[in-house]
Phi, psi and omega in degrees: 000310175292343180295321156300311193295314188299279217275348172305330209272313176320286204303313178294310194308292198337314203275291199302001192249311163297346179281312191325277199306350196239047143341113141335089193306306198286164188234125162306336164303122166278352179281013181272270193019126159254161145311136166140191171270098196272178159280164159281112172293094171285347150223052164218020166250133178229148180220121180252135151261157193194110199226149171280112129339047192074358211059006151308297183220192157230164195232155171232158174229189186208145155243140165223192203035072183247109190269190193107168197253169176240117155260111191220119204228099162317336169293308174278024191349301200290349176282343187323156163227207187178106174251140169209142182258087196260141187266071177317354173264009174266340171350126186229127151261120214292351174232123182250064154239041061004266189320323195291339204257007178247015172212012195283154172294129185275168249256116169041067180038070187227163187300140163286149194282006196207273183222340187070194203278309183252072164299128174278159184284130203280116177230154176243085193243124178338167167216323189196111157239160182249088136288136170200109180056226208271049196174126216249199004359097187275133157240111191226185178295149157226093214241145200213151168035042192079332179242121198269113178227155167285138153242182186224147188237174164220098198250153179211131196276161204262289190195145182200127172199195161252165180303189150288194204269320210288353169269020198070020170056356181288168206250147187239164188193109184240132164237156146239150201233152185200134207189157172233176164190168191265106201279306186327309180312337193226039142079086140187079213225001194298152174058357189273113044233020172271315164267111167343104169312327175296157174197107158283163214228123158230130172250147131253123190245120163315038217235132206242149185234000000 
């Protein structure tokens, strides 16, 4: 009997000792942050959309496989830029006769009520940010369905360290962002105002460099 317990507590340090080691590599510390040019981490970026239902609920879709770079200098917070790139035909939707009515082709060759069948990719480039401490205001370009408005984002950084070595070791950098805009504003306005024209915006942004 005692020869099981000594080796169940051995087993148990071994378990609490592997737990030890498999820290999570990223840091709430902003001094990890490096300088430079990063990538856009394409699966782990994400743009979760959210527009009201009728006043019943709220409904979301998500973009992902989103590329593009990051410039970022910690001395210079305010100087970062941001181009990204979302493939709007990647679009994930919680129904998919949803995803089908957002890519359906319009009426006797007439405008699609959404994106239509060969939606061009949705891109996003900074113009101006405003840092203070781990949090920016972002204002950049949007240009969605053909049409470029300006949005404004509110970002707050996440996390920044390197990977393990067995991930390839790059140095990581994570924010997350929240922002609205008006679906009317870029021709995709159907049903507004019962399904809400606002459509909030949550990102999580990836990035390696």
């Amino acid at each position: 009997m005692r020869s099981i317990m000594t080796a169940a507590a051995l087993a148990l340090a071994a378990a609490s000792a592997t737990t030890v080691a498999q820290t999570a590599p990223g840091t709430r510390n902003v001094a990890a942050v490096a300088g430079g040019t990063y990538t856009a981490d394409p699966a782990h970026t994400q743009v979760t959309w959210t527009v009201d239902h009728m006043g019943f609920t709220p409904l979301s879709g998500m973009f992902g496989d989103i590329s593009g770079t990051l410039m970022l200098d910690p001395k210079n917070p305010g100087g970062a830029k941001v181009d990204l790139t979302i493939p709007v035909s990647k679009l994930v939707n919680p129904a998919a006769g949803l995803t089908q009515h957002m890519f359906r082709a319009g009426k006797d060759g007439g405008k699609p009520d959404f994106f239509g069948p060969n939606p061009a990719d949705a891109k996003f480039v900074s113009t101006a940010v405003r840092a203070s401490g781990e949090s920016a205001t972002i204002t950049g370009n949007l240009t969605l369905n053909g049409v470029t408005k300006p949005v404004t984002l509110q970002a707050k950084f996440y996390g920044a360290g390197k990977a393990p070595a067995m991930m390839g070791g790059k140095e990581n950098v994570g924010f997350t962002a929240t922002g609205t805009l008006k679906r009317s504003d870029f021709g995709l306005g159907l049903a507004a105002p019962i399904v809400s024209d606002e459509v909030k915006l949550t990102i999580n942004a990836a990035f390696q460099k």
